[in-house]
Phi, psi and omega in degrees: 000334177304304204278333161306326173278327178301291198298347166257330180288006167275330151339282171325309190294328190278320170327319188272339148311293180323317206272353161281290185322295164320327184303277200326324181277331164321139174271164207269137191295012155279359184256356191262028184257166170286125174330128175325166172281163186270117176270144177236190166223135164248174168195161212260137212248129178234084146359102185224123179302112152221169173347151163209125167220163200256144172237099197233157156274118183225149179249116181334188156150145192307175184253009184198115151243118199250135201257118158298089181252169167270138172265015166218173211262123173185209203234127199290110192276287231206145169238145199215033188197158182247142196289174209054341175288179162280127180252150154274157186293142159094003184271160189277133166274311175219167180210138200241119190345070175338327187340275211300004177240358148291317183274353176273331175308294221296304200300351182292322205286329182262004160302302171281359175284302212275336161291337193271303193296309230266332183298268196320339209260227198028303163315276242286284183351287179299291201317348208262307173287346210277309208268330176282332149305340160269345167267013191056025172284335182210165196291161186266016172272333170289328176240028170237001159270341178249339155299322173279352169283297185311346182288291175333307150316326182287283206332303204288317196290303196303288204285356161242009175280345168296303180301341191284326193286320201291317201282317179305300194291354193254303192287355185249340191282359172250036142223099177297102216253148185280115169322326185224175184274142146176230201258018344224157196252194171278151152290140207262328170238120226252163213300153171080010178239140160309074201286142192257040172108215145304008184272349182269096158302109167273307151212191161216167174246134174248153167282111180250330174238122334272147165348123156251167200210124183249163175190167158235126168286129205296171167263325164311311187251015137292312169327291187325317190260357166257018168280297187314311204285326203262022179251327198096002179275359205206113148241131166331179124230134158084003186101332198125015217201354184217031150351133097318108181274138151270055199297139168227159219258169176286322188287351187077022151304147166252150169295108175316331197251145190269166184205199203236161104324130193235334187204115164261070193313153192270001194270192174240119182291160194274351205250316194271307151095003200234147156294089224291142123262181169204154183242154196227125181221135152347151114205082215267263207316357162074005193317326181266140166261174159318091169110014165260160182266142190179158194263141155281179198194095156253145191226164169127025198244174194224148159234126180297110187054045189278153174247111195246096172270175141290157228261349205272325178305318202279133168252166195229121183232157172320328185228048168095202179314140157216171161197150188269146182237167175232088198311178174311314175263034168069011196255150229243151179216124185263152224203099156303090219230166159251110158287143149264261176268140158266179190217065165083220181278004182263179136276141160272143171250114170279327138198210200109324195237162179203166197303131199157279192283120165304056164293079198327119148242014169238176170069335229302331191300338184249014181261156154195158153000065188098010145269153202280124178250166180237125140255123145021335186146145203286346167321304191272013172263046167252180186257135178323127215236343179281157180296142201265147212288127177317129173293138176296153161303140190291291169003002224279000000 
């Protein structure tokens, strides 16, 4: 019976635990109440002109490439320039065995001395007859034969003072002089080869100042942007023509010097499926070479009363872009929006949204629809107070 009695007041005790333990888990009628509201941060949207710029891959190339030739035909004497350097316009590059075009001036200077003489002594003929044809001493057929012999002889002066020019001009042409200033290629043909005239490529030269710089614009997104301009969502500068270019180097340096648009086809290459355009930049110090590759970067264009969130507000739902907004009554609003462009870290909103509107950009993971929200501090419903953000490329 002792023992039978200990075992029920152990019972007992544990019961009596259990039943302090339940107390203590009961819930308190302040826990059946609604949860505080979810503090968030907003910021408040204000219609602002920004930036707008294009970013494409484009590849160099001189602005002038000139194929070096000989104009007369002889045997290649001299290479006079060093390769890869820089050459001046007019300076000699090469030189072609003068010899034989020395002895064709001489034989020109003496060619035009036997004309020159048969010139005179034929004048000296006709003046002679001239007085005697008039007085009927000799026949006038006699003298009109000698007057067409002096035509002949001036006619004989002209075709060898020409041959005289042709022999100068041959002879100053076997110093292969550079046409234009730049950068000089290798030589294609080396001391001791015949060269046959213009059939021959000796070298070439390229014009690095200034610079081109080539690329293509997509047809999509010329389409994009002549959409943009005719809605009023895009202003040009300058019409489309007065772009500020921006080059970055492969290493992703930018090129200190700014540079212009020079050429925009109006066709669409068929191969590319891009608009070819090119841009023309400073380059004195030679920084860019021929065939390097670098992003063009054009900016100067504005989009007018543009709506910028941060990329972080914008969410991705079954049927697209949304954002939560916090209404007139502190209530969470899901907000169906259209993106454009990025801007730094924001979106462009093209729509959905208007000057106002209390966009969440923060708390968002713990929200939904009609629920009650706090923001965070009356500060941050103000409109973002920072300089507006180097623009992202349009291009993606």
């Amino acid at each position: 019976m002792k023992r039978m009695r200990v075992h029920v007041l152990s019972r007992v005790g544990w019961i009596a635990v259990c039943l302090t333990l339940g107390a203590c888990e009961r819930p308190t009628p302040q826990s059946h109440g609604e949860r505080p509201p979810q503090e968030v941060s907003v910021i408040e949207v204000v219609p602002r002109d920004l930036p707008a710029s294009y970013e494409y891959v484009g590849q160099s190339a001189g602005s002038r490439d000139v194929e070096v030739r000989a104009r007369v035909t002889g045997i290649l004497l001299s290479r006079n320039y060093r390769e890869g350097a820089a050459v001046k316009r007019g300076q000699s590059l090469f030189t072609i065995d003068p010899a034989p075009f020395r002895l064709a001036l001489q034989k020109a200077q003496a060619e035009l001395a036997a004309a020159e003489a048969r010139l005179d002594q034929t004048r000296h003929d006709s003046a002679r007859l001239k007085p005697l044809a008039a007085a009927k001493a000799v026949s006038q057929k006699d003298y009109d034969d000698a007057a067409a012999v002096e035509r002949v002889a001036s006619a004989d002066v002209q075709l060898a003072n020409a041959r005289l020019a042709e022999a100068k001009l041959d002879l100053e042409w076997t110093r292969v002089e550079a046409p234009i200033s730049g950068i000089s290629s290798r030589a294609i043909q080396s001391e001791g080869t015949l060269v046959s005239g213009p059939d021959v490529l000796l070298t070439t030269i390229t014009q690095i100042d200034p610079i081109w710089v080539s690329f293509g614009i997509p047809e999509r997104e010329h389409l994009a942007i002549r959409k943009a301009v005719d809605e009023g969502r895009l202003r040009l500068p300058g019409g489309g023509s007065g772009f500020d270019v921006k080059v970055l180097l492969a290493d992703g340096s930018e090129y200190p010097y700014k540079g212009r648009l020079d050429f925009a086809d109006v066709r669409i290459n068929p191969a590319t499926g891009t608009t070819d355009t090119r841009a023309e930049l400073p380059n004195a110090h030679g920084l860019i070479k021929p065939g390097q590759f670098a992003r063009v970067i054009l900016s100067g264009a504005v989009r007018p009363n543009a709506i910028a969130v941060p990329q972080r507000a914008v969410l991705d739902g079954p049927q697209g872009k949304f954002v939560y907004l916090v209404d007139a009554q502190g209530k969470v609003e899901r907000r169906a929006v259209e993106v454009g462009d990025w801007q730094g870290d924001d979106w462009i909103i093209r729509k959905g949204l208007q000057a106002g509107d209390r966009v969440i950009v923060a708390g968002l993971m713990k929200i939904g629809p009609g629920a009650p929200v706090r923001v965070a501090s009356p500060d941050a419903t103000a409109p973002a107070a920072r300089p507006p953000a180097e623009p992202h490329p349009a291009n993606k």
